[in-house]
PyMOL Python script that loads the backbone (N, CA, C, O; Angstrom):
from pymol import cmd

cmd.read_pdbstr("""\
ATOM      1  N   UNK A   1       1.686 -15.024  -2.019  1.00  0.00           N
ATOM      2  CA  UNK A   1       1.263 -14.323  -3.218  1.00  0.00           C
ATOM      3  C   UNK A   1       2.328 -13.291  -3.589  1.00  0.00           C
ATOM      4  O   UNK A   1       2.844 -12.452  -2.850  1.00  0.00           O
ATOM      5  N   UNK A   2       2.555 -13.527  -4.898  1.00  0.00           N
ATOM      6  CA  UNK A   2       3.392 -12.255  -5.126  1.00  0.00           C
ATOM      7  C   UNK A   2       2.883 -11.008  -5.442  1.00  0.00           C
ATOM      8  O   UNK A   2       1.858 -10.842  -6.103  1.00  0.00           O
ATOM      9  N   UNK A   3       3.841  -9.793  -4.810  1.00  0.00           N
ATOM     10  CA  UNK A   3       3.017  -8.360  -5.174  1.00  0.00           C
ATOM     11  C   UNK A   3       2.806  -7.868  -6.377  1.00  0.00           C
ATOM     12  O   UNK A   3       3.581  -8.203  -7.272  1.00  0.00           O
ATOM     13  N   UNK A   4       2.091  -7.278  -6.565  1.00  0.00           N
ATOM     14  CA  UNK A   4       1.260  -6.356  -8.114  1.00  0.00           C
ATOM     15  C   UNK A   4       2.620  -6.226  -8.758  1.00  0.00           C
ATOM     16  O   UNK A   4       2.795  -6.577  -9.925  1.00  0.00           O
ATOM     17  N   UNK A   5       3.599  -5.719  -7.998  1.00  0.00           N
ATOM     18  CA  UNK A   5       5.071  -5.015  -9.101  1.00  0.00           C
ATOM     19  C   UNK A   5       5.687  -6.472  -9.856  1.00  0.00           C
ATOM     20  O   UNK A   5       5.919  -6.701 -11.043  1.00  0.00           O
ATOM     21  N   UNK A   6       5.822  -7.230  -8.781  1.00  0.00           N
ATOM     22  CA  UNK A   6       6.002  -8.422  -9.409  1.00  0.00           C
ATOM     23  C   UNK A   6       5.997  -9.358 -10.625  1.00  0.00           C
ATOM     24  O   UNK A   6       6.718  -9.889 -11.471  1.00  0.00           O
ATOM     25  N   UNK A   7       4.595  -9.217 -10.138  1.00  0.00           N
ATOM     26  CA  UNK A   7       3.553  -9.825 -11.416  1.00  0.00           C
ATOM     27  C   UNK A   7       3.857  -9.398 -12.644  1.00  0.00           C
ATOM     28  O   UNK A   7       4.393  -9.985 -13.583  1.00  0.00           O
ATOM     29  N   UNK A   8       3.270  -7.810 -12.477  1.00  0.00           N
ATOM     30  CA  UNK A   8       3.519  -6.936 -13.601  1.00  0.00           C
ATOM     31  C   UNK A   8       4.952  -7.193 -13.955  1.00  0.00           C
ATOM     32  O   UNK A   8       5.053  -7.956 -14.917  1.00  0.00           O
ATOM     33  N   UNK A   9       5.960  -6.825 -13.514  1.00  0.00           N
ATOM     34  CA  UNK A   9       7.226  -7.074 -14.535  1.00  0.00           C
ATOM     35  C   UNK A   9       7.469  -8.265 -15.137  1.00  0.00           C
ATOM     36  O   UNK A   9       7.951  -8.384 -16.263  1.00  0.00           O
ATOM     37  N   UNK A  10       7.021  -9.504 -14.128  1.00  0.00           N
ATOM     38  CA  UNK A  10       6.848 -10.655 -15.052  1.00  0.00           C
ATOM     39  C   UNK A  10       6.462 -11.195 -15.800  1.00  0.00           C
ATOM     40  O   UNK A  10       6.813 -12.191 -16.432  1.00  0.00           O
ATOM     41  N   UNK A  11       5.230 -10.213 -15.801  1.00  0.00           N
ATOM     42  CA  UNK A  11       4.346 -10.103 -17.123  1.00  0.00           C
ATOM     43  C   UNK A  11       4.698  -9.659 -18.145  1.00  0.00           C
ATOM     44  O   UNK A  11       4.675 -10.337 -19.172  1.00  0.00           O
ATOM     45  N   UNK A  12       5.110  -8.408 -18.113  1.00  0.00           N
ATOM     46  CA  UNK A  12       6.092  -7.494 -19.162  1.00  0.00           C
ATOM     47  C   UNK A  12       6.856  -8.476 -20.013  1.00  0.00           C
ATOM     48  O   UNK A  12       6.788  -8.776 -21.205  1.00  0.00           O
ATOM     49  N   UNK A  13       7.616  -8.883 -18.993  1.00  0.00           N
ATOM     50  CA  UNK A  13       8.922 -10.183 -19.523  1.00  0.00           C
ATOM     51  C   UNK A  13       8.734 -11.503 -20.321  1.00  0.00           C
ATOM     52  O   UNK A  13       9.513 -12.157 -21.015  1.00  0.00           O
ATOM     53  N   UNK A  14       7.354 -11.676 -19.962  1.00  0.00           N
ATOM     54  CA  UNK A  14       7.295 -12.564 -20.821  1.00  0.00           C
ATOM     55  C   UNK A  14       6.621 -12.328 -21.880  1.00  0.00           C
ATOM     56  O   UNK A  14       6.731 -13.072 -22.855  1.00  0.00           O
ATOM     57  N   UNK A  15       5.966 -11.468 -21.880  1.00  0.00           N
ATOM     58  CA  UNK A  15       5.123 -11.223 -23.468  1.00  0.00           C
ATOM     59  C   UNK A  15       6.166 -10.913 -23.948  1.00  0.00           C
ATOM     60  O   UNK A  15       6.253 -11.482 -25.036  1.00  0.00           O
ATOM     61  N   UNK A  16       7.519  -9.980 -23.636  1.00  0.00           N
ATOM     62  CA  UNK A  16       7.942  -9.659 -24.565  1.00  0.00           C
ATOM     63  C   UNK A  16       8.611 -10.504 -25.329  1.00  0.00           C
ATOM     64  O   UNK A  16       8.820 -10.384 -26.536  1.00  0.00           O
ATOM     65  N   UNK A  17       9.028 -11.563 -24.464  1.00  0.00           N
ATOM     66  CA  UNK A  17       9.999 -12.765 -24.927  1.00  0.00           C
ATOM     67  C   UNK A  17       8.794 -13.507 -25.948  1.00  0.00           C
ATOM     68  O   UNK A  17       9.044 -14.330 -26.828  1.00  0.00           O
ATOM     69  N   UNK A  18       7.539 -13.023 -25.607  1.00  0.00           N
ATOM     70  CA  UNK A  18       6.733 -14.135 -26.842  1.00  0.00           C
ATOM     71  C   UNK A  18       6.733 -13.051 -28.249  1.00  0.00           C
ATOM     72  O   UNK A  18       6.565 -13.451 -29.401  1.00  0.00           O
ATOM     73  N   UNK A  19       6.898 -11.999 -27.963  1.00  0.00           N
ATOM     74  CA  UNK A  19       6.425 -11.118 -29.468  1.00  0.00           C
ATOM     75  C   UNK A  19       8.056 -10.983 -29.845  1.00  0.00           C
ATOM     76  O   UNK A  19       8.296 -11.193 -31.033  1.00  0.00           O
ATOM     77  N   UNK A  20       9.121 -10.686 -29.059  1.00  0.00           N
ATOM     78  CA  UNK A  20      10.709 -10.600 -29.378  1.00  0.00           C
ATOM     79  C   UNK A  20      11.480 -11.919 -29.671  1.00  0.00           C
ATOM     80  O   UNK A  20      12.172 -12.165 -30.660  1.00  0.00           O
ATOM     81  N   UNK A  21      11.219 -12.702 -28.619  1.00  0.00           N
ATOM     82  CA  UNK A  21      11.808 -13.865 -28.883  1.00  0.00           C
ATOM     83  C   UNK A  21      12.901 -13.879 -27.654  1.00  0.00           C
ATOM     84  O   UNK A  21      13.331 -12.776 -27.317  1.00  0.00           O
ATOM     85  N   UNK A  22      13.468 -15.243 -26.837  1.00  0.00           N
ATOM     86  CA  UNK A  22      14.527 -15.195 -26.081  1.00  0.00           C
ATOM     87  C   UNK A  22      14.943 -14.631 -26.133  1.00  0.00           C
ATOM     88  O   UNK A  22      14.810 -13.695 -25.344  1.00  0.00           O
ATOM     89  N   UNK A  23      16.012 -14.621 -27.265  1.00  0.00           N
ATOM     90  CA  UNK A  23      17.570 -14.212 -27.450  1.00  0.00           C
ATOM     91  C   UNK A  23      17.622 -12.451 -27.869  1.00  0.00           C
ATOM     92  O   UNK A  23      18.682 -11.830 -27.937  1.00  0.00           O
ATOM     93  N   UNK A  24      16.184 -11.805 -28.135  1.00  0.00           N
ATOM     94  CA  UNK A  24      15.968 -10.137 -28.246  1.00  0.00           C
ATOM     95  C   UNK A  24      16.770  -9.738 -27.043  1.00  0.00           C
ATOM     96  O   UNK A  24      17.076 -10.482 -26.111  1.00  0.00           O
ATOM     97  N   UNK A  25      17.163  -8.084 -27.224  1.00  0.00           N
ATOM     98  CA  UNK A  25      17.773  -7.647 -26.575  1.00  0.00           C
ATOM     99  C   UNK A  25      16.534  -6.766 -25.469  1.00  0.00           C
ATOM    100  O   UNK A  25      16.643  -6.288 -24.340  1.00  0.00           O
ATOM    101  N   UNK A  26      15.347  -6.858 -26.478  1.00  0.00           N
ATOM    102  CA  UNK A  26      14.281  -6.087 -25.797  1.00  0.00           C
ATOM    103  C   UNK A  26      13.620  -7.164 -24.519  1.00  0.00           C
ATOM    104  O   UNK A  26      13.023  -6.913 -23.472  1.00  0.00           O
ATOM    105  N   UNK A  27      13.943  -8.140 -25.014  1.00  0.00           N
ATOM    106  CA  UNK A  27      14.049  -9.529 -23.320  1.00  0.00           C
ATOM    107  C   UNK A  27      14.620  -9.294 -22.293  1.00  0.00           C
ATOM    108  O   UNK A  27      14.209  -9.415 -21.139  1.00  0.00           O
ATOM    109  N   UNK A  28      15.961  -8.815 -22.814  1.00  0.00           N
ATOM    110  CA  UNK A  28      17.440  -8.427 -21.745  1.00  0.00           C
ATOM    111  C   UNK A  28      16.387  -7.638 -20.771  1.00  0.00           C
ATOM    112  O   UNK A  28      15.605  -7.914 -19.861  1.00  0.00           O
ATOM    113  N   UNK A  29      16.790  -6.599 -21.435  1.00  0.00           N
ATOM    114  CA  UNK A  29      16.050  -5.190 -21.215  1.00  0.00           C
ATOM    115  C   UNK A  29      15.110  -5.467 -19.748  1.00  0.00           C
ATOM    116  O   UNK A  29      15.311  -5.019 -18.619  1.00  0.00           O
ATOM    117  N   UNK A  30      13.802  -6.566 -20.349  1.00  0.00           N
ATOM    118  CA  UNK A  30      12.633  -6.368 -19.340  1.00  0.00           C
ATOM    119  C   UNK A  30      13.183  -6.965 -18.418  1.00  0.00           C
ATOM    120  O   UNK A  30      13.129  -6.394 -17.328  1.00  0.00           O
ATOM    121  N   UNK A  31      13.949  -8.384 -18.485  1.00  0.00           N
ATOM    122  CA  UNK A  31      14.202  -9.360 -17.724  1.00  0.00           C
ATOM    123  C   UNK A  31      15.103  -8.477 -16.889  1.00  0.00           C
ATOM    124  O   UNK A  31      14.998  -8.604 -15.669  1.00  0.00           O
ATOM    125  N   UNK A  32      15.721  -7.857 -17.225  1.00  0.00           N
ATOM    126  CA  UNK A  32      16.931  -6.581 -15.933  1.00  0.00           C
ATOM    127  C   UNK A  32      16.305  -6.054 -15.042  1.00  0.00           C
ATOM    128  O   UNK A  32      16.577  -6.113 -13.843  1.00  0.00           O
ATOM    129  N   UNK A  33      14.881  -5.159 -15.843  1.00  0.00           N
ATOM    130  CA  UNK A  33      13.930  -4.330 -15.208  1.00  0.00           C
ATOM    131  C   UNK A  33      13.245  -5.766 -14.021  1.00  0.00           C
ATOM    132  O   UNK A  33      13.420  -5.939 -12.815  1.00  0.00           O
ATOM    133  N   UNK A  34      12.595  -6.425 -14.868  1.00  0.00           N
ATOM    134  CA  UNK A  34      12.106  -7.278 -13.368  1.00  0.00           C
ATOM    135  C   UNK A  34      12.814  -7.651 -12.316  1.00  0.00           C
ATOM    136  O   UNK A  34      12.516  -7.512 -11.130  1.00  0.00           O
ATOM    137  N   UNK A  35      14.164  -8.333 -12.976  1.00  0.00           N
ATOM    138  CA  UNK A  35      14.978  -8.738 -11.055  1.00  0.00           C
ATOM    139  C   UNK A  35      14.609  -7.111 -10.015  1.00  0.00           C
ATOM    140  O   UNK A  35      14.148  -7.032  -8.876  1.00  0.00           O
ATOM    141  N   UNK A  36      15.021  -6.037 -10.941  1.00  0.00           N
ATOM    142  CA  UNK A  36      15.450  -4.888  -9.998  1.00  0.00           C
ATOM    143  C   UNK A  36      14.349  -4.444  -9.225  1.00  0.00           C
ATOM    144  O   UNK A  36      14.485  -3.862  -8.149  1.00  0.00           O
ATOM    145  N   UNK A  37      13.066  -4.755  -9.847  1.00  0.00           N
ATOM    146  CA  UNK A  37      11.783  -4.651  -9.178  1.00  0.00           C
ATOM    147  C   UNK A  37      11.506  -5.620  -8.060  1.00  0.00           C
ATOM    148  O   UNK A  37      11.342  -5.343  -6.872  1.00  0.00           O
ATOM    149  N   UNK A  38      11.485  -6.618  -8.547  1.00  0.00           N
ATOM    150  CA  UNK A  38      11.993  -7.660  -7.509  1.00  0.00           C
ATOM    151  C   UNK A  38      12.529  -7.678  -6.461  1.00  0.00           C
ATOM    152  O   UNK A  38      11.875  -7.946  -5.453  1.00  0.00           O
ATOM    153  N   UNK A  39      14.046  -7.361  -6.394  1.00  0.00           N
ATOM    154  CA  UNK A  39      14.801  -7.341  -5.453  1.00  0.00           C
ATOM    155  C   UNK A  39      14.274  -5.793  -4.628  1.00  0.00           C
ATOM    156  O   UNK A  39      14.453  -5.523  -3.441  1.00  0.00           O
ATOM    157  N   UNK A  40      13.847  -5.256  -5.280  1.00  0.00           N
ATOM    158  CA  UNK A  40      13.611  -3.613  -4.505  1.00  0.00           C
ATOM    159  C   UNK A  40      12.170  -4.468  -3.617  1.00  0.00           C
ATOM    160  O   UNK A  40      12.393  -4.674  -2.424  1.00  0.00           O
ATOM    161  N   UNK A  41      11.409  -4.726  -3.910  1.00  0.00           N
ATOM    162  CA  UNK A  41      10.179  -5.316  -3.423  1.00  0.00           C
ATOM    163  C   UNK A  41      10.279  -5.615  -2.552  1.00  0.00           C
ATOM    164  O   UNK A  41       9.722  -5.113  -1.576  1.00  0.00           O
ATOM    165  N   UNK A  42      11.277  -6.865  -2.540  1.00  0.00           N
ATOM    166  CA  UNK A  42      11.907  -7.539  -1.168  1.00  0.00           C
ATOM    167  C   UNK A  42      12.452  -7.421  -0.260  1.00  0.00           C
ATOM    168  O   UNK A  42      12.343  -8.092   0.766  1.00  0.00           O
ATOM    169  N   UNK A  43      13.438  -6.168  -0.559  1.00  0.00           N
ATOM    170  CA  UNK A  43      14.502  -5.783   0.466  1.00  0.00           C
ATOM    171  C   UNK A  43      13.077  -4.516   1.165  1.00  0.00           C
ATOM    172  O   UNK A  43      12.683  -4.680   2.320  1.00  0.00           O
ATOM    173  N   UNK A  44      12.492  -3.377   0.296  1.00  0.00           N
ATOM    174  CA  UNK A  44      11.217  -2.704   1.152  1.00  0.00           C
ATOM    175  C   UNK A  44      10.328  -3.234   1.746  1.00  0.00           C
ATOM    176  O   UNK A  44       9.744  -2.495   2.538  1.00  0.00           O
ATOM    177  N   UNK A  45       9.770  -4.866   1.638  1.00  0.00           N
ATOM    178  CA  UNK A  45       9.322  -5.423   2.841  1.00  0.00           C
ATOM    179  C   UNK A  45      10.240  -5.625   4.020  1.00  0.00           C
ATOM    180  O   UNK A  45      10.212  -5.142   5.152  1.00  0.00           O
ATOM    181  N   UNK A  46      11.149  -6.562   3.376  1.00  0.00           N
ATOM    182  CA  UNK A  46      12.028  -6.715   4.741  1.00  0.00           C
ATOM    183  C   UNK A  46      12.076  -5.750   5.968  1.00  0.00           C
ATOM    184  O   UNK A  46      11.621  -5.808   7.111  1.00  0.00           O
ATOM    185  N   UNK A  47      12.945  -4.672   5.139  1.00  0.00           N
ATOM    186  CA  UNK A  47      13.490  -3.403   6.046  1.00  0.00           C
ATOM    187  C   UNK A  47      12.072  -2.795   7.064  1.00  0.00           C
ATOM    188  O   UNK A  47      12.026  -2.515   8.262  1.00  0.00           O
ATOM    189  N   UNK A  48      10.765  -2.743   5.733  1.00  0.00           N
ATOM    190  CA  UNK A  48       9.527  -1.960   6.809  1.00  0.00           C
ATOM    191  C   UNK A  48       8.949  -2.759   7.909  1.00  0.00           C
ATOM    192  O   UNK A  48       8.324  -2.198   8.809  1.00  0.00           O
ATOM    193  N   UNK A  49       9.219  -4.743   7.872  1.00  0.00           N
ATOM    194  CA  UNK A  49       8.982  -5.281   8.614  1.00  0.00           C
ATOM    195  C   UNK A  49      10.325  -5.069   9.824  1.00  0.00           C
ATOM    196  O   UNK A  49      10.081  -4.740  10.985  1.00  0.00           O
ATOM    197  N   UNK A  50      11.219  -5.229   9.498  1.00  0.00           N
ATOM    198  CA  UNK A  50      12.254  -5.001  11.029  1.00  0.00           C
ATOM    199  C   UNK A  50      11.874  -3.431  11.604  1.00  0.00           C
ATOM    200  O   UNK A  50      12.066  -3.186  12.795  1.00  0.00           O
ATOM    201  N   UNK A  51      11.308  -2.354  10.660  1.00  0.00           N
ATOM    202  CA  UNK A  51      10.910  -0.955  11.438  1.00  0.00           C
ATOM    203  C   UNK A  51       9.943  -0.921  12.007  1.00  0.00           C
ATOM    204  O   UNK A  51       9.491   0.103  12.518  1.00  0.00           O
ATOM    205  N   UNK A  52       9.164  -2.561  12.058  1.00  0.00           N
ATOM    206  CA  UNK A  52       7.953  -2.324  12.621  1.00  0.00           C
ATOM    207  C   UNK A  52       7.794  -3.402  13.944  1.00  0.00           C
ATOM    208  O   UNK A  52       6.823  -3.237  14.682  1.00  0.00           O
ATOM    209  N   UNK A  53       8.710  -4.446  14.215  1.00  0.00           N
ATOM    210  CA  UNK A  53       9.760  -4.642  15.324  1.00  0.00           C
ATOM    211  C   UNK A  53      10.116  -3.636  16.145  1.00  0.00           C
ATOM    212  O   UNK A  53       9.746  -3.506  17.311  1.00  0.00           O
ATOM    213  N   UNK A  54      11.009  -2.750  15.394  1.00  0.00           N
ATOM    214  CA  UNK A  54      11.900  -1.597  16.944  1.00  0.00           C
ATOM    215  C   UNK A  54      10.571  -1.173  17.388  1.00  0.00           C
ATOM    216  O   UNK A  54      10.162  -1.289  18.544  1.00  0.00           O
ATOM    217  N   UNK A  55       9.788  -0.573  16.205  1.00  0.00           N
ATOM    218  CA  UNK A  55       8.380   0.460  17.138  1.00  0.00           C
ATOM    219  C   UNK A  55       7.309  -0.413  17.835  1.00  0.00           C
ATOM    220  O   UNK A  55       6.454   0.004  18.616  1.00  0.00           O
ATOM    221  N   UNK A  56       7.470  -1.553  17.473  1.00  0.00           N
ATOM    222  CA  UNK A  56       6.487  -2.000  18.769  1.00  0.00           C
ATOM    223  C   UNK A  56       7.655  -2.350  19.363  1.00  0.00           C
ATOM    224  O   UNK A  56       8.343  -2.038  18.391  1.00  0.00           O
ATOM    225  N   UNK A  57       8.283  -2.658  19.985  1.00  0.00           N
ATOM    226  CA  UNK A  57       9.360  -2.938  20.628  1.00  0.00           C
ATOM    227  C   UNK A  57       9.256  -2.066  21.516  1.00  0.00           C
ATOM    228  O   UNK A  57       8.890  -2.470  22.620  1.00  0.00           O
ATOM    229  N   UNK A  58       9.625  -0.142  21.293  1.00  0.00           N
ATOM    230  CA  UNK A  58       9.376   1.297  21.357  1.00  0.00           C
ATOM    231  C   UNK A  58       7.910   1.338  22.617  1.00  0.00           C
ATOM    232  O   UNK A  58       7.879   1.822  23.748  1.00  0.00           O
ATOM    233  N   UNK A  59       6.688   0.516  21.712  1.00  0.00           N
ATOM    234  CA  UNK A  59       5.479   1.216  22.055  1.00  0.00           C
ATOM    235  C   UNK A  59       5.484   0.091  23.170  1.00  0.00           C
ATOM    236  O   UNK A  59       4.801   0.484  24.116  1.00  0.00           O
ATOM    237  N   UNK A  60       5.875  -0.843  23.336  1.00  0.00           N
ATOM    238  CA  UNK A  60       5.443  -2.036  24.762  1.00  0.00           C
ATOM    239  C   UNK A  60       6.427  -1.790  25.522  1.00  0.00           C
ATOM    240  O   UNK A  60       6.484  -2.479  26.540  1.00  0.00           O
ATOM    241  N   UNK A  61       7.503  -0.761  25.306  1.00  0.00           N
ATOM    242  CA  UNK A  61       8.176  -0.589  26.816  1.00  0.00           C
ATOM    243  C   UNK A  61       7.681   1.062  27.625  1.00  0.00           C
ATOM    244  O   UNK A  61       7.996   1.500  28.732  1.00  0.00           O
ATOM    245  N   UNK A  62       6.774   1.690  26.500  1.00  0.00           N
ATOM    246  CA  UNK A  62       6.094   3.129  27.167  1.00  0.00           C
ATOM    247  C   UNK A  62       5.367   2.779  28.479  1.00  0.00           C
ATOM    248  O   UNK A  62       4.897   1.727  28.910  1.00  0.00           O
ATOM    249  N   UNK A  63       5.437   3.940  28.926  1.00  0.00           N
ATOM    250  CA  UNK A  63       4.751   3.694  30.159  1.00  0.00           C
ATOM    251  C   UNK A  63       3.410   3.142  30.139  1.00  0.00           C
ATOM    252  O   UNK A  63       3.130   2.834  28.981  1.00  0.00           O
ATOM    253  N   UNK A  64       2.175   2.814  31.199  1.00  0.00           N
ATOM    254  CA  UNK A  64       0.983   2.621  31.185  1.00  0.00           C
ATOM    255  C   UNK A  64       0.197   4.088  30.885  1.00  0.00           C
ATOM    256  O   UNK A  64      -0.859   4.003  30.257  1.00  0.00           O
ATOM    257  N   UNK A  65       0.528   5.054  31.185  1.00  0.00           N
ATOM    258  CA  UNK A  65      -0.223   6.580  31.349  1.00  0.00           C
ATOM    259  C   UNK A  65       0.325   6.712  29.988  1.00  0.00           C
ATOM    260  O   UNK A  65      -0.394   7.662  29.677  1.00  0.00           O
ATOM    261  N   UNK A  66       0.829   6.565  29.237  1.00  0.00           N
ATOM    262  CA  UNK A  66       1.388   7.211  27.581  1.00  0.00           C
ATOM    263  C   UNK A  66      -0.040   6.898  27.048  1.00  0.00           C
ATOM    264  O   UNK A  66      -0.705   5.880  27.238  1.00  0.00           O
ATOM    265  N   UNK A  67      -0.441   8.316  26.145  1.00  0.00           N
ATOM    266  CA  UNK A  67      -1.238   7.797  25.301  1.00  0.00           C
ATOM    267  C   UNK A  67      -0.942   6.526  23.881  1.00  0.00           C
ATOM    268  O   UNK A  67      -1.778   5.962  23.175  1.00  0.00           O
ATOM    269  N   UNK A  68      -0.115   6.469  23.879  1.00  0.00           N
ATOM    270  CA  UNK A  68       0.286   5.364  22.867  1.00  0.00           C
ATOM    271  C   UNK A  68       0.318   3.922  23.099  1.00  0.00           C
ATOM    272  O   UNK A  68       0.200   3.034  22.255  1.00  0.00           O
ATOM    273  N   UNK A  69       0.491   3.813  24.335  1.00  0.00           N
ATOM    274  CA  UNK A  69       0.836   2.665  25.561  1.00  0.00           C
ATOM    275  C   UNK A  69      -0.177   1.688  25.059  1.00  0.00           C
ATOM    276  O   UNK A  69       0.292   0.551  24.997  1.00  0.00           O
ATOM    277  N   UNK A  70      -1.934   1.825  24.526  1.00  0.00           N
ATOM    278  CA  UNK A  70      -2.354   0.741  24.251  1.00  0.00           C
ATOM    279  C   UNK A  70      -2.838   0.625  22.338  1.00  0.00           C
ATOM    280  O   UNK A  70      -3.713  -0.024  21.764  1.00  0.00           O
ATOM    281  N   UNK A  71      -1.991   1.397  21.937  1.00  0.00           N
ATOM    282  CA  UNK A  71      -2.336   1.506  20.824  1.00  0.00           C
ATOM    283  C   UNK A  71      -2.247  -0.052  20.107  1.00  0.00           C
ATOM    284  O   UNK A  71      -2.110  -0.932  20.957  1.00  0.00           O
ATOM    285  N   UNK A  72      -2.295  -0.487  18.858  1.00  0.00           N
ATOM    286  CA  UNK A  72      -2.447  -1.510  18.503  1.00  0.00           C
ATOM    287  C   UNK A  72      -1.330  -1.875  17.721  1.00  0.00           C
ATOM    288  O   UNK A  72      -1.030  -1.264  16.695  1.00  0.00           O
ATOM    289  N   UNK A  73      -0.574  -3.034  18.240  1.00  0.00           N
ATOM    290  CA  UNK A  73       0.957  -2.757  17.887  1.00  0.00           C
ATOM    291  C   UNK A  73       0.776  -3.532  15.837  1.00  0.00           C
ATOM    292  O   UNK A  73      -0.099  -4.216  15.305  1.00  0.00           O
ATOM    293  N   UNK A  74       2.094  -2.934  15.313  1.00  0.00           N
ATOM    294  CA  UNK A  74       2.292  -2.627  13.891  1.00  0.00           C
ATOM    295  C   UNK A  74       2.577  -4.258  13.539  1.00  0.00           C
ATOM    296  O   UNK A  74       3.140  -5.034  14.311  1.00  0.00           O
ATOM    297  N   UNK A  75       2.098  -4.571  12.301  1.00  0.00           N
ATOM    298  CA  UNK A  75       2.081  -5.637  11.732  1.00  0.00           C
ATOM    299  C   UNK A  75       3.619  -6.292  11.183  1.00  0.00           C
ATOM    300  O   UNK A  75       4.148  -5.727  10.226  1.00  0.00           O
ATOM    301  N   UNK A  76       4.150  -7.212  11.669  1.00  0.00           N
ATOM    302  CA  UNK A  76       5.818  -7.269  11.331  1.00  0.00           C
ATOM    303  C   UNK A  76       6.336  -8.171  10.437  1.00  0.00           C
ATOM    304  O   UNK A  76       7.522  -8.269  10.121  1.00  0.00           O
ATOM    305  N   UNK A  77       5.119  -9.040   9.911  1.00  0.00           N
ATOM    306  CA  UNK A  77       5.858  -9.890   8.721  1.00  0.00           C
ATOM    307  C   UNK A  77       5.090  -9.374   7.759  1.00  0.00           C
ATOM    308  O   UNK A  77       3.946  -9.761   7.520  1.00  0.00           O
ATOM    309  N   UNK A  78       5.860  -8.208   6.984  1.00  0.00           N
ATOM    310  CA  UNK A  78       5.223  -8.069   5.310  1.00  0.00           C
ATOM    311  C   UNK A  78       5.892  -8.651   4.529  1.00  0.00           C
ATOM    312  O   UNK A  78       5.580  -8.370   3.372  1.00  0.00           O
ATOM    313  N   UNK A  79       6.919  -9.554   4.648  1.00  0.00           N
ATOM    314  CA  UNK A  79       7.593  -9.974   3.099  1.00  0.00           C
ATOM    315  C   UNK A  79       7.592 -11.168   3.112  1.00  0.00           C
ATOM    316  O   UNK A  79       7.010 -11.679   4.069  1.00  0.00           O
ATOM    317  N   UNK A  80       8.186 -12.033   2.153  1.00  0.00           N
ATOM    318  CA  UNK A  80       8.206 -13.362   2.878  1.00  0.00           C
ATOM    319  C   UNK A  80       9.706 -13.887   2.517  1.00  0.00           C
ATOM    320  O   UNK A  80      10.405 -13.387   1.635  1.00  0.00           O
ATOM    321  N   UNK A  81       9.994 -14.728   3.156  1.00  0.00           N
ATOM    322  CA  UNK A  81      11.082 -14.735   3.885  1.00  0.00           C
ATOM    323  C   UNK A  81      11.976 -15.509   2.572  1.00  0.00           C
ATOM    324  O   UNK A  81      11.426 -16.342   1.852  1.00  0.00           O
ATOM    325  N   UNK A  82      13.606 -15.045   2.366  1.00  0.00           N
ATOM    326  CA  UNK A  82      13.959 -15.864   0.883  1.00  0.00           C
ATOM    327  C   UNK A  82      13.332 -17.445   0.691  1.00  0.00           C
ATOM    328  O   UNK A  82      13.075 -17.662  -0.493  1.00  0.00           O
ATOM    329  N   UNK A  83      13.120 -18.249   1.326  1.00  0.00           N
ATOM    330  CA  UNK A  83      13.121 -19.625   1.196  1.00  0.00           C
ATOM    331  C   UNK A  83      11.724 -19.674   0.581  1.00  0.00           C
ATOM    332  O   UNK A  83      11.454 -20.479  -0.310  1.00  0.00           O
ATOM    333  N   UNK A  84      11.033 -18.991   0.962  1.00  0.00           N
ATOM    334  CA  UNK A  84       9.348 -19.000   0.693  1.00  0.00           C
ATOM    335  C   UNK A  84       9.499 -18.615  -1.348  1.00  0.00           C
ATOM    336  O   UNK A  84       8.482 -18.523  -2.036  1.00  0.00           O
TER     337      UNK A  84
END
""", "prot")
cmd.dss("prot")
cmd.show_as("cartoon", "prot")
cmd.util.cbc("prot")
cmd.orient("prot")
């Protein structure tokens, strides 16, 4: 599923291309704004999924006596992967 930001800019993008037309510059415009949303989307899953790797990584080598030691380790695939 793609995320809410997603959607929304793709949404943006295309109404506008239906009330502007392709070749509008006010198309350019959205169609710029969506990749950049896009690509920001993707690369802030990525990155928060590899930060959530090191810290369980972090929390399963603490000792047994750490209070953290059985906490419930962090969820590591939020994005999905380019091919998807």
């Amino acid at each position: 599923m793609p995320s809410s930001h997603s959607a929304t800019v793709t949404a943006l993008a295309l109404a506008v291309e239906l009330q502007e037309g392709f070749g509008g510059s006010m198309f350019a415009v959205s169609l710029v704004i969506a990749c950049v949303v896009m690509y920001d989307a993707f690369g802030v899953r990525l990155q928060a999924g590899r930060q959530a790797e090191v810290l369980n990584q972090i929390v399963y080598e603490l000792p047994a006596e750490h209070p953290l030691a059985e906490s419930r380790p962090l969820q590591e695939l939020l994005r999905h992967t380019p091919s998807q």
